[in-house]
N, C-alpha and C positions, 0 to 999 in steps of 0.2 A: 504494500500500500504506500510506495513511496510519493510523495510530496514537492514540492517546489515552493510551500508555502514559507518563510520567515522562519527559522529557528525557535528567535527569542518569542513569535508572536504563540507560536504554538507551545512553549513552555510556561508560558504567563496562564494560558489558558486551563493546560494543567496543573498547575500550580490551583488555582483557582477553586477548579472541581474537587480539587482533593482536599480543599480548604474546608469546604462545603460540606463533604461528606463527613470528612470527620468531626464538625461542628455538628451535622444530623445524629456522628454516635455519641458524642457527649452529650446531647440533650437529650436523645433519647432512653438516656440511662441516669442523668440526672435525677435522682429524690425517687428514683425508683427501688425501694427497699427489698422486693420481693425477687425484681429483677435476674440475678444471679444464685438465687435461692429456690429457685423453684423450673424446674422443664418445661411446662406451661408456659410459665413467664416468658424465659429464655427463649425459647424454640417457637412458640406460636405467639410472641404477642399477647399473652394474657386472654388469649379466645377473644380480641376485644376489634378487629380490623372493621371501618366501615367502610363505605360504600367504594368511596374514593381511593384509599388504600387500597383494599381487594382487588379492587379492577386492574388499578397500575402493576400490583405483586404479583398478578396475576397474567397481565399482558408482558412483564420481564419472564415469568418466567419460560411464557412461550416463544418469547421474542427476545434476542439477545443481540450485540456484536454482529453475531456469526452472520444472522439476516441478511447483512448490509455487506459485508464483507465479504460472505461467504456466496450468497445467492445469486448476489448479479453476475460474476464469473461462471459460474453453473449453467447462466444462463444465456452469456455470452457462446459457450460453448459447446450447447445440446439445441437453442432454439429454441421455438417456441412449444417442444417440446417440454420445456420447463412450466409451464403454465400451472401444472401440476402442483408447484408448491401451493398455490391458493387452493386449491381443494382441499388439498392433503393437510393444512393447516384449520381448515373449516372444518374437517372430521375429525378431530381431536375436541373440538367441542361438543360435536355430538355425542362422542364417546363419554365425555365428564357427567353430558346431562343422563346418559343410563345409570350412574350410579353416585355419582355426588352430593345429592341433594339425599339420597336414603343416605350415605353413608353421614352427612353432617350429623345429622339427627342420631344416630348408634355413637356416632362417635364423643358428642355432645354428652351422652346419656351414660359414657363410659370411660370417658375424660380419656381417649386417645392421645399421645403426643406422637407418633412414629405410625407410617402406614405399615408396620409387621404387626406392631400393636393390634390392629384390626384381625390379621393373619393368626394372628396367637389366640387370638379371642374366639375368632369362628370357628378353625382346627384342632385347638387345642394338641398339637402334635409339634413338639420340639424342632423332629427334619424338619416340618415344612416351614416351620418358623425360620431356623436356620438354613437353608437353601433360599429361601425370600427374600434373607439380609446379605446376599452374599450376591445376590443377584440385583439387588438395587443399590449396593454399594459397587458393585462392579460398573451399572450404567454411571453413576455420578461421578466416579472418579474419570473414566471418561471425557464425561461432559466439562467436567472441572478440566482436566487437561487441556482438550480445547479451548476454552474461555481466558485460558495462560497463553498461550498462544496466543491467541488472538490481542491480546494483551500485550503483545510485546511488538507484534506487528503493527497495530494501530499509531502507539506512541511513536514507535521509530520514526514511522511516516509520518504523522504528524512535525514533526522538530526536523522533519530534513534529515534522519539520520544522525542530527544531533545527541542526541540519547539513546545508546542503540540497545538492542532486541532487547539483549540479558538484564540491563541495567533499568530497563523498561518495568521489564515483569516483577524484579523485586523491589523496586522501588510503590506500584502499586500492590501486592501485595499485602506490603508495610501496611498502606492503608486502608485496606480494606480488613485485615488482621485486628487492628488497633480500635475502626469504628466497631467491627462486627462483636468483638470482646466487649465494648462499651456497653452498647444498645442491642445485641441478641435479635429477635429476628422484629421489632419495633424498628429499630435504625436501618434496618434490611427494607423492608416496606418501604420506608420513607425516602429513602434514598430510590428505590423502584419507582416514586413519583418522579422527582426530579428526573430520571434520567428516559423514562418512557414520553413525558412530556417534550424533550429534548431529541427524543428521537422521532417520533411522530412528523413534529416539525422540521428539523431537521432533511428527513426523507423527501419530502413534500419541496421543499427547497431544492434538495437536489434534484431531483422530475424536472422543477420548471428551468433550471439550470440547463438541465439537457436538452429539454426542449428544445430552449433559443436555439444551440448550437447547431442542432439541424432544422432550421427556420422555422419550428413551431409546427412541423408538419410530420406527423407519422405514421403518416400512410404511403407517403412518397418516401423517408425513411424502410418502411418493411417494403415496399418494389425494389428497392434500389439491393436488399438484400437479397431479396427473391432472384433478380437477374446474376448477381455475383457469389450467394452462395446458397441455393434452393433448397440444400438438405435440408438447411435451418429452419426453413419456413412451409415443408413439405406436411401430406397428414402422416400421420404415424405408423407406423405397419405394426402388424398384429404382435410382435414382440414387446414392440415400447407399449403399447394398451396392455398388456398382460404385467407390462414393470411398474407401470403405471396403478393398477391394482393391488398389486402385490409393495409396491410403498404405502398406497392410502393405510393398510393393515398394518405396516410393521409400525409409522406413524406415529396414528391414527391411537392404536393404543397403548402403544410405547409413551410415547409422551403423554397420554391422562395419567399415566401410572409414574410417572416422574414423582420421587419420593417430596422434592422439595415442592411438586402442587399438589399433591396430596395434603401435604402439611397448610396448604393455604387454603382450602377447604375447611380442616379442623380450626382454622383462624379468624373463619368469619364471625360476625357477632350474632349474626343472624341464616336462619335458612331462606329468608325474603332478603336481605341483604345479596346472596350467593348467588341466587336466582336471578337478579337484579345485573349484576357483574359479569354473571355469563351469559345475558343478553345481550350486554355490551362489547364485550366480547366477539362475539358474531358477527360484526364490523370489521374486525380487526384485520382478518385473511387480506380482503380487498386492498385496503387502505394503506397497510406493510410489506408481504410479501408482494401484493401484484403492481403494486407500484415500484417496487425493487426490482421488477422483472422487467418491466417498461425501460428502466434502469441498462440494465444487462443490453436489452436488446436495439437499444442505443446506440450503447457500447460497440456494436457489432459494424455498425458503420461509422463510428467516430475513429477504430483503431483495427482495422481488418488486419486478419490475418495471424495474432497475437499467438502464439503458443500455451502448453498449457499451464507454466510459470509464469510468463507473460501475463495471461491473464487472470491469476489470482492477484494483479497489482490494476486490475481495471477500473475501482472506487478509487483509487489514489489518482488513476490517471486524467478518469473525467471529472474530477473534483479537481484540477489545477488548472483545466481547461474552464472549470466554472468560476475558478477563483478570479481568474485573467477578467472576466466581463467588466465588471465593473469596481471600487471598493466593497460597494456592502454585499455583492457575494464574495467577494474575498471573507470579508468578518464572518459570514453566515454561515462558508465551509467550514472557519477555522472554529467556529462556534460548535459546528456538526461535526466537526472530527474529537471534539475533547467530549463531547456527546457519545459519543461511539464508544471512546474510551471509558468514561462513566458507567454505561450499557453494559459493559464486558465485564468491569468488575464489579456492577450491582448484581449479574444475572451467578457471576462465580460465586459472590457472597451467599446469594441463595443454596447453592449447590455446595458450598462446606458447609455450611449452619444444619444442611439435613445429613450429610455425611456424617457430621461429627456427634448429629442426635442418636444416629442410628448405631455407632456406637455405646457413646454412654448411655441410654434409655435401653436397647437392646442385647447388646453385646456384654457388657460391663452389668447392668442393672440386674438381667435375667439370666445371665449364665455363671459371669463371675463373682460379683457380690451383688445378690441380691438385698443383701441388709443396708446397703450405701444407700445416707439420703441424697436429697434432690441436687440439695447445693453441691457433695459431693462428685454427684454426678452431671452435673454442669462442667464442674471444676475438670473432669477427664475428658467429657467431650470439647474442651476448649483446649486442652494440651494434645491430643488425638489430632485434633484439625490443624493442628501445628504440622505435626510431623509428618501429616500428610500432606501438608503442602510443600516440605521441603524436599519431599520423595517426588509431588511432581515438578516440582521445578526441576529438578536433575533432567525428571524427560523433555520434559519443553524445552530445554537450554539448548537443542538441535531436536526442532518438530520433525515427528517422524511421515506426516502425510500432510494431505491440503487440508485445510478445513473442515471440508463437504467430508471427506472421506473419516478422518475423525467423527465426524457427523452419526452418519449411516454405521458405523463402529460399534454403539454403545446400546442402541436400539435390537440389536441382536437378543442378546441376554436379555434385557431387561424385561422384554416384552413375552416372554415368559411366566412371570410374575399373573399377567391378564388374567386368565381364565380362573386360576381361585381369586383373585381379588375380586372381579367384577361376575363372575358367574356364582360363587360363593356366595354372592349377599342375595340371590333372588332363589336360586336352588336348593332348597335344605336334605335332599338328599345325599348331595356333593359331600365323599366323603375323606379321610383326609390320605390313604395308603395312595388311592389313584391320582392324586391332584398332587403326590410329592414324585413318584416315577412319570407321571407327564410331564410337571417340572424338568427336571434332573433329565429324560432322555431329550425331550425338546432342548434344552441349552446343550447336550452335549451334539447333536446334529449340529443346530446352527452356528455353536463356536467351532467345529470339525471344518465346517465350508467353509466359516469366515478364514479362519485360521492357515487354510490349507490352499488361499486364494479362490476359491470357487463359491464367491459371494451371492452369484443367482444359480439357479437351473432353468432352462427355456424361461429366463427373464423373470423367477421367482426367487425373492433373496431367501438366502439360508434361514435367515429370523423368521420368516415367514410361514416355510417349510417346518423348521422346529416347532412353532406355535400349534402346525395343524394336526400332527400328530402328539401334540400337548395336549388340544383339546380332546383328541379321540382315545388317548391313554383315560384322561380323567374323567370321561363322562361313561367312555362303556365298563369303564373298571367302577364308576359308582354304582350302575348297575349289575354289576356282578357280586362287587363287594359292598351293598350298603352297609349306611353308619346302623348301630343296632335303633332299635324302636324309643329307648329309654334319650339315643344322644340325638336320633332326629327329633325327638320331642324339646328336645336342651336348646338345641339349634335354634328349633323356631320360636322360643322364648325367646333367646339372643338375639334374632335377629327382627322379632316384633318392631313395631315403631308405635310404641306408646306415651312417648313423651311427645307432650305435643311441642310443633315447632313455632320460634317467635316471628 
């Protein structure tokens, strides 16, 4: 994402953000007593997020960095076969609305801090509890990875290479370490305002930026690419329809099951609150990725012919091109790149803050000292999320892939997880032997392909394939192995909704 913008203007700007955010973790932890003393507190906010908070913690957690970064090259590069991310981004809300709103309500009812919490609750079975956390500690550290990464490339490019990659990553780090220790996932949210608001606009700015540069016209833009390179602009043959599907799934409910929005569910104050948010929500695909994608395919005639390192620097490139117009797109990019960088490290805050719950609430609480209190166990998941940060920084110090590819990575595993999480809270026959070897041979197929480079079959990703014989281990094995009569009756106690919701 290299830059041409000013050194000093773009370190000022950092400078700035990071001012900010850490002014968000001081206050946000400010005369909070309970704060550090309690998981709840810590980790969800006090159960207390409203309307405005949810939404934004909610829209980072979907949307990061990587969006801006990552998308428009994707989409420089595959064409308008990319359109795809707006769907695939929209199905992931429909996915939340299957079970989100029941699970607020259970989880209200049973004071959840960690989506295993849920897993332990409905299976009451150790494996499947531990194969759950090992499987969304796996996607997060991932996702974390990438978010350092992208963290190090932003900054660079931003300052000109003035600050470069490494010096990048741990210098934000530092601050985001420092707020997130303050303010626990309060100063997490709040900073998710600021920086969604900042990228929103931001995006928006950049569109019309691109616009001018090919005279506001993109219709004669997408001809001009049709004549010079038509794959891009071609319909899709039966393989990309069938990748095409087989991403909406791995997606779709890979990311509802992202530990760290799971936790932002249990953070709402309300189930009309959550309902509310994920309404709004529903806007988002449109307005984010497909205008990123407008982005990209811009791109395609502003800088033809790019390679495929090349063009993972194509937001650097047409952001200097937009800077040139006039001053106040100059200020506007330099404004949207410290933006960008903000995004990156609000949306990684998110993703240690659940990393390191799911240790100490999980790992540490329920396996190895159960008698440790809250504050306790605060106090381990906040040293936990150290050390895990200092392990990925080692990898990020020389990123091992592009972004996107990072991306598609972590979705494997994770999504996994789906079918007792979201099939579990409507099926009370679902029982726990089937639902822990569908598990377990599902992630060993899809990590076997990923691992072994053979990421799709006829255009279906390995996650995909693991998931579906996930689902067919755990539902015909429930019916072969039902739970006995005494625990489906337990079940549907448990998973009643008789609290009413606010």
């Amino acid at each position: 994402m290299s830059l041409t913008f000013s050194g000093t203007d773009g370190i000022i700007i950092l400078v700035v953000y990071a001012l900010i955010m850490l002014l968000i973790g001081y206050w946000s932890g400010r005369g909070e007593k309970d704060l550090h003393n309690s998981l709840s507190g810590y980790y969800l906010a006090g159960k207390n997020l409203g309307i405005i908070a949810l939404f934004f913690t909610l829209y980072a957690t979907q949307y990061s960095g990587n969006t801006v970064v990552g998308y428009a090259p994707t989409a420089y590069r595959t064409g308008f076969s990319w359109l795809q991310s707006v769907p695939f981004m929209t199905i992931i809300i429909g996915v939340y609305l299957l079970f989100a709103p029941r699970l607020y309500v259970i989880s209200k009812r049973e004071n959840f801090v960690t989506p295993t919490d849920w897993i332990d609750y409905r299976f009451r079975s150790k494996a499947v509890t531990l194969l759950s956390i090992f499987l969304m500690l796996w996607g997060l550290g991932n996702y974390l990875l990438e978010q350092l990464v992208a963290i190090g490339q932003a900054v660079s490019g931003l300052t000109g290479g003035t600050i470069p990659y490494q010096i990048a990553v741990v210098a934000f780090v530092f601050v985001m370490l420092t707020y997130e220790w303050l303010g626990g996932m309060k100063a997490v949210a709040f900073t998710d305002v600021m920086q969604g608001i900042v990228l929103m606009a931001g995006i928006i700015t950049l569109l019309a930026g691109s616009l001018y540069l090919v005279g506001g016209d993109f219709v004669s833009t997408t001809k001009m690419i049709a004549e010079t390179e038509p794959a891009k602009v071609g319909v899709p043959d039966m393989m990309t329809l069938i990748n095409w599907f087989s991403m909406f799934l791995l997606i779709g409910f890979g990311a509802a099951i992202y530990p760290h929005a799971v936790q932002r569910i249990y953070s709402a104050e309300s189930e009309r609150t959550l309902k509310r948010s994920f309404a709004r929500m529903a806007w988002m695909p449109p307005i984010t990725t497909g205008l990123v994608f407008i982005v990209g395919i811009i791109g395609i005639a502003l800088f033809p012919g790019l390679d495929r390192d090349g063009s993972e620097q194509l937001i650097g490139m047409i952001a200097n091109e937009v800077a040139a117009i006039n001053g106040l797109y100059y200020w506007l990019m330099v404004l949207f790149f410290g933006g960008i960088v903000a995004a990156i490290v609000s949306t990684a805050d998110s993703v240690l803050l659940s990393f390191s719950s799911l240790i100490s609430n999980d790992i540490y609480g329920k396996f190895i000292n159960n008698q440790a209190s809250e504050r306790k166990k605060v106090l381990v998941g906040k040293i936990v999320g150290i050390i895990v940060i200092v392990v990925l920084l080692w990898i990020a110090w020389y990123p091992p892939a592009t972004l996107y590819e990072i991306f598609v990575l972590k979705f494997e595993l994770l999504v996994q997880v789906a079918p007792a999480f979201i099939l579990g809270i409507y099926w009370k026959r679902m029982s726990a032997m089937p639902v822990f070897w569908g598990m377990l041979i599902g992630a060993l197929v899809a990590g076997l392909m990923t691992f072994t480079g053979h990421k799709t079959f006829m255009g279906v990703h390995g996650g995909v394939i693991g998931l579906a014989i996930n689902f067919f281990i755990a539902v015909i094995g429930s019916y072969i192995v039902p739970p006995t009569a005494a625990k489906q009756k337990k079940v549907e106690n448990m998973t009643s909704l008789h609290v009413k919701s606010s």
